[in-house]
PLY file of the C-alpha trace (Angstrom):
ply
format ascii 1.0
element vertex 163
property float x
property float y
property float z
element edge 162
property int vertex1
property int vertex2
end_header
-24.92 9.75 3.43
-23.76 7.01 5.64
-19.92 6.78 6.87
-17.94 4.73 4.89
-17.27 3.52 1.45
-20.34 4.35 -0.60
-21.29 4.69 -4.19
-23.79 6.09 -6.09
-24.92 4.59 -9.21
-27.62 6.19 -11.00
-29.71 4.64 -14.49
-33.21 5.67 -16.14
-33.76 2.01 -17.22
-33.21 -1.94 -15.07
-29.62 -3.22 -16.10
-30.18 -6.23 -17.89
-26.51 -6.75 -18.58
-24.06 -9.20 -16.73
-20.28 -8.02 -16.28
-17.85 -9.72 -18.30
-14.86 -11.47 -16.39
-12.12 -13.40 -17.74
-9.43 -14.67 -15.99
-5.89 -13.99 -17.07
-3.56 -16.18 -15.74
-1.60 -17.42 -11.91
1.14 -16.51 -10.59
3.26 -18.64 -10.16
1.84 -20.61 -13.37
1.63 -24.08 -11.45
0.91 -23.40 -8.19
3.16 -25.90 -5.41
1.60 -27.04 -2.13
1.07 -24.97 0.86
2.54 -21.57 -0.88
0.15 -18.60 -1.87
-0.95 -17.46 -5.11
-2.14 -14.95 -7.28
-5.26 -14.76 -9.97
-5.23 -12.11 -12.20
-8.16 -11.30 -14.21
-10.28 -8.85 -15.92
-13.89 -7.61 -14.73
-15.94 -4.87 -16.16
-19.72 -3.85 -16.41
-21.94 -1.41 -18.03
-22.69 0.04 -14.79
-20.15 -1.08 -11.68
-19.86 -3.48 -10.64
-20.92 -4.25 -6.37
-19.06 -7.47 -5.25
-15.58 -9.03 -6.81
-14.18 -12.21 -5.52
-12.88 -15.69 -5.69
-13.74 -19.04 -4.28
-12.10 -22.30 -4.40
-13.37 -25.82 -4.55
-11.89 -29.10 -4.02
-12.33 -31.76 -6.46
-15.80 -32.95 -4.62
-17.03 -29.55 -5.45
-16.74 -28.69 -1.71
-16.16 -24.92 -0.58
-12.58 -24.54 0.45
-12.91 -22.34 3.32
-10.10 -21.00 5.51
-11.48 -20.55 9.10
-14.94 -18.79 8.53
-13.15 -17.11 5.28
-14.77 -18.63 1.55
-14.93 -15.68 -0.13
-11.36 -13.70 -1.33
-11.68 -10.15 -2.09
-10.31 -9.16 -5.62
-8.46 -5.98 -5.51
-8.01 -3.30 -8.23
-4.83 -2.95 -10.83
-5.08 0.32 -10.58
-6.90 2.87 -9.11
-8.03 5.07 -12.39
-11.95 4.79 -12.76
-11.08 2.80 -15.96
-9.38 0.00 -14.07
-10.81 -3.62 -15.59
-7.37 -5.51 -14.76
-8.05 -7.15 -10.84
-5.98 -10.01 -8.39
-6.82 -12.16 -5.92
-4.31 -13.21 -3.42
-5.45 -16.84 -2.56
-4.11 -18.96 0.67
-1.88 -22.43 0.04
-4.03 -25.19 -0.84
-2.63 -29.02 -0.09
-2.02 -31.49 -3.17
-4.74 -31.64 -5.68
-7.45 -30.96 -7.64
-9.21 -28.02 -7.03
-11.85 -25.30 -9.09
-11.64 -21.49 -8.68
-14.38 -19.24 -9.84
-14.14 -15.50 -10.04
-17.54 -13.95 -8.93
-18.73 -10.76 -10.25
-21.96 -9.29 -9.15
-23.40 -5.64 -10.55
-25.69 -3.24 -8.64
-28.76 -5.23 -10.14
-27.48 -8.44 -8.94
-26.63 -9.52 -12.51
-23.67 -11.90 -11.64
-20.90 -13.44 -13.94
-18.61 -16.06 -13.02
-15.32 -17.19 -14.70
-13.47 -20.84 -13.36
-10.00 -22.34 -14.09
-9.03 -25.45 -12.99
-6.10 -26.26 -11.14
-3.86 -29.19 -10.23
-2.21 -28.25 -7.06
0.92 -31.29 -7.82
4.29 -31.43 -5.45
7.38 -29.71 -7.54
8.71 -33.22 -9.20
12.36 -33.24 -10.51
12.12 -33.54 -14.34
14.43 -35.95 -15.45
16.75 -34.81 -18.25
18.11 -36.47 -21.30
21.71 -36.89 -21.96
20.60 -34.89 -25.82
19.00 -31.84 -23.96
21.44 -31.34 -21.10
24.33 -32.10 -20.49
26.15 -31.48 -16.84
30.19 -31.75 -17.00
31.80 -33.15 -13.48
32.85 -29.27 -12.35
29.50 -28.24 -11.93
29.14 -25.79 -15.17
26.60 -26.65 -17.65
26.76 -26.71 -21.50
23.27 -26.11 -23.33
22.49 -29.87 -24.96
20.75 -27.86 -28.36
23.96 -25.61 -28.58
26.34 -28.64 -28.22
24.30 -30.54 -30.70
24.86 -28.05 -32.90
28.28 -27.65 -32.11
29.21 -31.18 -32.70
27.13 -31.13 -35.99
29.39 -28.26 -37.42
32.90 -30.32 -36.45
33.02 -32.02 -39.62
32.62 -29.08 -41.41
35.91 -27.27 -39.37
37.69 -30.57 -39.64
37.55 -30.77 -43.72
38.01 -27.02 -43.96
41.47 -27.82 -41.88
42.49 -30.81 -43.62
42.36 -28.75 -47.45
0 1
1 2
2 3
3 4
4 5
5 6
6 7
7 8
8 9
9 10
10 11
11 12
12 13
13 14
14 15
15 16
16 17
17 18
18 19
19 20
20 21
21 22
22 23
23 24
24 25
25 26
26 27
27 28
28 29
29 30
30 31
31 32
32 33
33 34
34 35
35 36
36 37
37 38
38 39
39 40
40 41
41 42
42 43
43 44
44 45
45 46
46 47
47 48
48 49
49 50
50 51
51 52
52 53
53 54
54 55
55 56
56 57
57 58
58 59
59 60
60 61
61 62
62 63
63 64
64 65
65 66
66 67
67 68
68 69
69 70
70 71
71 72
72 73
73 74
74 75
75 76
76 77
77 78
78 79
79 80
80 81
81 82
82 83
83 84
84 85
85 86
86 87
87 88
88 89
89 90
90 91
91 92
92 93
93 94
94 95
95 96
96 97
97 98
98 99
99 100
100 101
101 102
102 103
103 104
104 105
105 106
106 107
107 108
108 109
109 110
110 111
111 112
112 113
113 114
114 115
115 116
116 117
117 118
118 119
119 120
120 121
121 122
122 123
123 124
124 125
125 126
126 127
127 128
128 129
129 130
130 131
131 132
132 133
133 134
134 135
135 136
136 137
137 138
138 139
139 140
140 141
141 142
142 143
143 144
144 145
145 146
146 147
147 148
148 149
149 150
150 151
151 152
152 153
153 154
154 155
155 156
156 157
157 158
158 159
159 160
160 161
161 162
């Protein structure tokens, strides 16, 4: 046996089945410029899989590659044997458009591969209407929905008073 991680897989018949991967979701949801990320997704296969990881492409379809890394490892949820929930830490990427694909390869080199696209855009201040916010001179805030509401409901207070 050599020394190391090793695993035995064995079957009576070729695996003709790919592994199924789906990717969840990021964290954060819209990633910002030049801060790291996560991927979380789901992976699974009949029999193991061999190799789990992401790669990134810019919007030329280019390999993003950080020194001599292009490949990110994918790391388990969990370590029970029934684990199918997996991240991937990924480096800051500048501004822009960019494609990442989660690669999952079984011990028959049956490989599945799941992509999101993302829009790497600098955090932009959302301006706010005077109907959804509103921001008094001391600093505290009063919820625009809640003071709509609020307002709506005078008249009613108003005639009740006046009877």
């Amino acid at each position: 046996m050599p020394t190391g991680i090793s695993q035995i897989v064995i079957t009576t018949k070729p695996d003709t089945e790919k592994p199924v991967v789906q990717i969840a979701y990021l964290q954060p949801s819209y990633p910002t410029p030049g801060e790291e990320f996560t991927l979380y997704f789901t992976a699974q296969d009949n029999l193991g899989i061999r190799d789990l990881y992401a790669q990134v492409y810019n919007s030329n379809g280019k390999l993003v590659t950080y020194g001599k890394v292009n490949k990110f490892p994918a790391e388990p949820g969990s370590g029970k044997p029934t684990n199918t929930f997996y991240t991937v830490e990924l480096p800051p990427l500048k501004a822009g458009k960019y494609k990442v694909e989660v690669v999952a390869v079984d011990f028959y080199d049956n490989k599945a591969i799941a992509s999101e696209n993302l829009n790497i855009a600098s955090p932009t201040s959302h301006p706010t209407s005077p109907s959804t916010t509103t921001t008094p001179s001391n600093g505290s805030s009063i919820c625009g929905p809640a003071l709509i509401v609020g307002l709506a409901a005078l008249p009613l207070l108003l005639r009740k008073r006046g009877k």
